[in-house]
VOPAGU-2260 file (C-alpha; in pm, 1 decimal, decimal comma):
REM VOPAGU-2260
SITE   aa  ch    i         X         Y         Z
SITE  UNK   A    0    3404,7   17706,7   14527,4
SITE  UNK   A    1    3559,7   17352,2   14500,2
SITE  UNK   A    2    3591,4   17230,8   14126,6
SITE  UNK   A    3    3435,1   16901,1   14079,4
SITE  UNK   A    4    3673,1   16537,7   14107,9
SITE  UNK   A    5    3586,5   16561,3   13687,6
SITE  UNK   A    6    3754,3   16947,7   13640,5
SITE  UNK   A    7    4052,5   16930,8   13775,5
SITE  UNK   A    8    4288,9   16926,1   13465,1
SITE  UNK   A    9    4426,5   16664,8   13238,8
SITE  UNK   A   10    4497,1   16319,7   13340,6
SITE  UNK   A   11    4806,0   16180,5   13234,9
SITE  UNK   A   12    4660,2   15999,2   12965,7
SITE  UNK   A   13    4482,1   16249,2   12838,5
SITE  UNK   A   14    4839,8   16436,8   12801,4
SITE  UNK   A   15    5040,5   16161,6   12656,0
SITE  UNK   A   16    4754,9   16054,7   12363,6
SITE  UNK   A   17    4831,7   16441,2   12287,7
SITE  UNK   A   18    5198,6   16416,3   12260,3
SITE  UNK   A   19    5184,6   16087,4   12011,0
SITE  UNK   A   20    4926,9   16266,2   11795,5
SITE  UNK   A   21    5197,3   16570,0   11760,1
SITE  UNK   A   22    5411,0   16342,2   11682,7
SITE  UNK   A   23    5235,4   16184,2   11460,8
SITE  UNK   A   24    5156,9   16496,9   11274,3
SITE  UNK   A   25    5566,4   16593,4   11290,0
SITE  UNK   A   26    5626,1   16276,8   11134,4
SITE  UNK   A   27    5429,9   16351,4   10838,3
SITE  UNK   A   28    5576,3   16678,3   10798,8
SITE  UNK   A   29    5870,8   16581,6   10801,7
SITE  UNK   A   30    5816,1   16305,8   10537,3
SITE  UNK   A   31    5656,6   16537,7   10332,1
SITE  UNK   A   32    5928,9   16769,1   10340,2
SITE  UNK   A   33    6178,0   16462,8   10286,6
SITE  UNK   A   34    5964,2   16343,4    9962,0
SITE  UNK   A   35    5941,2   16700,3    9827,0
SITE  UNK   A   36    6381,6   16750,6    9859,4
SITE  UNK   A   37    6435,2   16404,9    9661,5
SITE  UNK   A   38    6206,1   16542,4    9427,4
SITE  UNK   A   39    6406,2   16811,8    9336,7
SITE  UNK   A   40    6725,1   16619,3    9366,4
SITE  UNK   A   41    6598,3   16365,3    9130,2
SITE  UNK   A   42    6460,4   16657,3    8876,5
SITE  UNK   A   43    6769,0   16838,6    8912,9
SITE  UNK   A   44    6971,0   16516,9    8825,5
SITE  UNK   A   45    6759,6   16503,3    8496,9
SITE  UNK   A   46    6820,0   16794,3    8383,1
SITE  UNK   A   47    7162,3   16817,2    8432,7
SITE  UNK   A   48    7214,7   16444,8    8263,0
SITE  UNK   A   49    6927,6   16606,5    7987,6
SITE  UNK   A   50    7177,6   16914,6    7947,3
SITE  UNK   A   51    7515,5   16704,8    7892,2
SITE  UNK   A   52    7337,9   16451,5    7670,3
SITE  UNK   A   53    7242,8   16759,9    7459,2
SITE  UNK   A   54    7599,5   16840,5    7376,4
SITE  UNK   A   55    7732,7   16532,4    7380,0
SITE  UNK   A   56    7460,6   16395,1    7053,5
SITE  UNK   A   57    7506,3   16767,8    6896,6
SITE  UNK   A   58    7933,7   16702,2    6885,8
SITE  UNK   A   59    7837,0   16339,1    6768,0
SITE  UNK   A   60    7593,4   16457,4    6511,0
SITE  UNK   A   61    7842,6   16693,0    6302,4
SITE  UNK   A   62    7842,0   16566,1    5988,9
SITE  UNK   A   63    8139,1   16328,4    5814,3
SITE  UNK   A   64    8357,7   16071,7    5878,4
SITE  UNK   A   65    8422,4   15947,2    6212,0
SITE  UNK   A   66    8254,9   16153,1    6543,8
SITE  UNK   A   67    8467,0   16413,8    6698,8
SITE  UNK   A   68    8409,5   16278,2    7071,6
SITE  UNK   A   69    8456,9   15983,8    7231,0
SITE  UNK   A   70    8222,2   15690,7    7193,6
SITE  UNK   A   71    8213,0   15691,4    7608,5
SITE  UNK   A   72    8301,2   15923,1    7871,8
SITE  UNK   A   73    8256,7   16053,3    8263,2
SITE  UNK   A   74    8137,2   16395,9    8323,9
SITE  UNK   A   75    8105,5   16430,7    8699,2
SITE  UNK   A   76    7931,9   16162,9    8848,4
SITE  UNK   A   77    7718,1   16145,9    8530,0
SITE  UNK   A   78    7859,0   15881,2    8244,0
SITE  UNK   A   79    7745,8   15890,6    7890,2
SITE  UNK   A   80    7786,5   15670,4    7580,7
SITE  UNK   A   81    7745,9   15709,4    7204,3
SITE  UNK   A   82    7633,1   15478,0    6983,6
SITE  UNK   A   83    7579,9   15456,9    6576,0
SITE  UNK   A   84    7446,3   15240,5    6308,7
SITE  UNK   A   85    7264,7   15274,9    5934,2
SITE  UNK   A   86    6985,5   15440,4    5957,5
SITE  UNK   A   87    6695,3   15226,8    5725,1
SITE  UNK   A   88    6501,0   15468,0    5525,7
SITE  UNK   A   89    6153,8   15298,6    5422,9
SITE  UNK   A   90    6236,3   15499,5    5086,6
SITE  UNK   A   91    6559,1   15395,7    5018,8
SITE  UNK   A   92    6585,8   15720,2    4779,1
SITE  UNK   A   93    6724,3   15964,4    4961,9
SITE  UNK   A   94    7073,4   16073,8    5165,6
SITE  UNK   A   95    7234,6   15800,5    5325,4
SITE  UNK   A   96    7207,9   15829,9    5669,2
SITE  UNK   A   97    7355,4   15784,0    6019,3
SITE  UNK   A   98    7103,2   15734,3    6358,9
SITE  UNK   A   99    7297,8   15826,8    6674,0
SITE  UNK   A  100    7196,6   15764,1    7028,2
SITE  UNK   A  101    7323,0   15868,8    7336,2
SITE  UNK   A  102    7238,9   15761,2    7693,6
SITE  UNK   A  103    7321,1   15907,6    8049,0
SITE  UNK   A  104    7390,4   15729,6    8274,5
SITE  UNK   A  105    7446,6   15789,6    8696,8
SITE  UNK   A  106    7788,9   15617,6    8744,0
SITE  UNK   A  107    7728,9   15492,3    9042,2
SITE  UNK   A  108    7410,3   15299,8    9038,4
SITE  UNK   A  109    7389,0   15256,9    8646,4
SITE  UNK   A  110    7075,7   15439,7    8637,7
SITE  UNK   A  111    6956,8   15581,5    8316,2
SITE  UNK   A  112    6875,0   15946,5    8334,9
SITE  UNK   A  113    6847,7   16070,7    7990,4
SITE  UNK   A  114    6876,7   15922,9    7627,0
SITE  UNK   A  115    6834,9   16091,9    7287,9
SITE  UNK   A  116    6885,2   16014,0    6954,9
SITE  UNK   A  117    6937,6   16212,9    6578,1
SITE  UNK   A  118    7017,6   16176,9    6250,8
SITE  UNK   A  119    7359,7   16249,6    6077,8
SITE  UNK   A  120    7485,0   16206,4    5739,7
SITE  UNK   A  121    7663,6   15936,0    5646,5
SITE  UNK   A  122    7985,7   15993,4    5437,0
């Protein structure tokens, strides 16, 4: 039995609007997969800038004259600064009082990636 002029298999077309919707769906993918990587780049970045700027404000918070690190250094491709003034108490009736701040920066596009800030007593 002949098949019918209709049966015969795929046209050409048929085959090629197949092929550009798989590739269509692979492009997606692969976006996906491409958004979800700078994700983590970008999170681990944070925490990394999050993790220096921790010990950076806790060796700037000691207590007493002067700070015991520099007001600005590199660590890596990460670059932080420290910065001090008065602290204002509403009160005015307590222990004087130092607010220090530091900020992370990415050193090569300027980009802040973490900042935090504490109190320190002011001798």
């Amino acid at each position: 039995m002949k098949p019918d002029p209709g049966e015969r298999g795929f046209l050409m077309v048929e085959a090629l609007v197949a092929l550009a919707i798989a590739a269509l769906m692979a492009a997606l993918v692969f976006d996906s997969v491409w958004q979800m990587g700078r994700t983590a780049t970008v999170a681990a970045e944070q925490r990394q800038a999050l993790l220096l700027a921790r010990s950076v404000l806790a060796a700037a918070s000691v207590p007493g004259p002067g700070s015991p690190i520099a007001p600005r250094g590199t660590d890596g491709h990460l670059a932080w600064a420290v910065s001090s003034e008065p602290y204002r108490d509403a009160a005015g009736d307590g222990i004087a009082l130092q607010q220090v701040s530091v900020a992370v920066r990415d050193a090569a596009t300027g980009r802040v990636l973490a900042r935090l800030t504490s109190l320190k007593a002011r001798q």
